[in-house]
C-alpha positions as CSV (number, residue, x, y, z in Angstrom):
1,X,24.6,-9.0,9.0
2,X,21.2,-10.9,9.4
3,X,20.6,-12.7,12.4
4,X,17.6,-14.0,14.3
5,X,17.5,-14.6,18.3
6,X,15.4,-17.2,20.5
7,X,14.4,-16.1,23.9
8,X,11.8,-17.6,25.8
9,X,13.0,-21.5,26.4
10,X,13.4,-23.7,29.9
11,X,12.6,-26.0,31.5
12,X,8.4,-26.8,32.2
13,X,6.5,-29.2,33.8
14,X,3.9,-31.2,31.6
15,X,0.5,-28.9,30.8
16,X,2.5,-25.4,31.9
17,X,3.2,-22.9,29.2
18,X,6.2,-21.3,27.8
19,X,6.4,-17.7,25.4
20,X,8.9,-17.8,22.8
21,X,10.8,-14.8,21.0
22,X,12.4,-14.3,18.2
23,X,13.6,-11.1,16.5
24,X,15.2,-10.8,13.7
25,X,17.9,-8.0,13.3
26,X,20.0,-6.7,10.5
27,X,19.1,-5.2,7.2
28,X,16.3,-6.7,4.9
29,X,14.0,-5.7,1.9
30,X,11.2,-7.6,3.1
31,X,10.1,-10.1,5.7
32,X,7.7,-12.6,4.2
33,X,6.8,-15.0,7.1
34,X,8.4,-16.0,10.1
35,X,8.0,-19.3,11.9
36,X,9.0,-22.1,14.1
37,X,10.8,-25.5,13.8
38,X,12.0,-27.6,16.5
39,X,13.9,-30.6,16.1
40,X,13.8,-33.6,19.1
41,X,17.2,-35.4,19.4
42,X,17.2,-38.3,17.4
43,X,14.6,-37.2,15.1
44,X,14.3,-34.4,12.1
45,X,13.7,-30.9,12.0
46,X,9.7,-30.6,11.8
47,X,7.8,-27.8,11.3
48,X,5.4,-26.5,14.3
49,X,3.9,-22.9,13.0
50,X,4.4,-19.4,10.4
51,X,2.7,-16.1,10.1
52,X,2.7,-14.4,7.2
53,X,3.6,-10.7,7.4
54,X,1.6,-8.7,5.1
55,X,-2.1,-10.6,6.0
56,X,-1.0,-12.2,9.4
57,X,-2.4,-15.7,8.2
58,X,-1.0,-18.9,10.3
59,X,-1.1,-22.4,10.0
60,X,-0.1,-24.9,12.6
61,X,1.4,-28.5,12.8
62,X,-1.2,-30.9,13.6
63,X,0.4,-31.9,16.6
64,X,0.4,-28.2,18.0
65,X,-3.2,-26.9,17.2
66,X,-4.9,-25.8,20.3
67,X,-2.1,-25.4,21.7
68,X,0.3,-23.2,20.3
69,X,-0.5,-19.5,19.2
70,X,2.2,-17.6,17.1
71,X,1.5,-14.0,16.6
72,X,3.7,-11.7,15.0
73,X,5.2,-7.8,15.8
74,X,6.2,-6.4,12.6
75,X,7.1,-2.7,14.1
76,X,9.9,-4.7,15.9
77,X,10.7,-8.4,13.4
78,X,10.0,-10.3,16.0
79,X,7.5,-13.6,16.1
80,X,6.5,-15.5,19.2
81,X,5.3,-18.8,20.0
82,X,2.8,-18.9,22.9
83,X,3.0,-23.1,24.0
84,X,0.2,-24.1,26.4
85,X,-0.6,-27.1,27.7
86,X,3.2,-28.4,26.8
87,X,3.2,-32.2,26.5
88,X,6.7,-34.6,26.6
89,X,6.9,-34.8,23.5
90,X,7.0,-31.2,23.0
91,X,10.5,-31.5,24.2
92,X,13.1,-30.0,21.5
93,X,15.0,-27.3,20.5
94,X,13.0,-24.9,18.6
95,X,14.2,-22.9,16.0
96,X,12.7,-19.5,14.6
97,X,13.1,-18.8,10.6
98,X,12.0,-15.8,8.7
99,X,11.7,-16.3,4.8
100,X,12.8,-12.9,3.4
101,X,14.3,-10.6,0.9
102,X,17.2,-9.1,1.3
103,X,16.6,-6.7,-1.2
104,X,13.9,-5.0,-3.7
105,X,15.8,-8.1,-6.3
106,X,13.7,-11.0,-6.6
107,X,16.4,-13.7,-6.9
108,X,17.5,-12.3,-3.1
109,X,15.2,-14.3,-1.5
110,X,16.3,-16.7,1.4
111,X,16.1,-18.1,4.3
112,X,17.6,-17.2,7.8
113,X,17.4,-19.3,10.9
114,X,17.9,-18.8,14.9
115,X,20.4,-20.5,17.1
116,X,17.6,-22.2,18.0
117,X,16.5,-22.3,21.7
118,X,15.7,-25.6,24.1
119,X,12.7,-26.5,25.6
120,X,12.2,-29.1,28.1
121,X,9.1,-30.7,29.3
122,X,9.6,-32.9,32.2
123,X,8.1,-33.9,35.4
């Protein structure tokens, strides 16, 4: 019923930029934050950026500030990830998340998660 979709990932040469989408789709109460993971092969899932809905606050992995910008649409569920100056170890694939509730019930709340979408810095 509830399903979120990456657009946005390829292929980049080190320092160019990519714009990530995600929008989520389906019925929900409430979307609390949206963000990004990515996970490198080999390595675990790690956390890179959210945006909270209601006051549009963000944080940012350490190894992304400066660099990454996520920004939110909440007319249309959909968070992006802006990625400049990409680096090689940027490399992954990235997954988008929204923490929600499903419905007005307070024990609804979960978790919903992307396909997740690959990006590849390379030269």
């Amino acid at each position: 019923q509830v399903q979120l979709v990456e657009t946005g990932g390829g292929l980049v040469q080190p320092g160019g930029s990519l714009r990530l989408s995600c929008e989520l789709s389906g019925s929900i109460f409430n979307i609390v934050a949206m963000g990004w993971f990515r996970q490198a092969p080999g390595k675990q899932r790690e956390y890179v950026a959210k945006i909270f809905t209601t006051t549009a606050g963000t944080s940012y992995a350490d190894s992304v500030k400066g660099r990454f910008t996520i920004s939110r649409d909440n007319a249309k569920n959909t968070v992006y990830l802006q990625m400049n100056n990409l680096k090689l170890e940027d490399t992954a694939v990235y997954f988008c998340n929204a923490a929600v509730y499903v419905t007005s019930d307070t024990y609804s709340r979960r978790d919903y998660w992307g396909q997740g979408t690959q990006v590849t810095v390379s030269s």
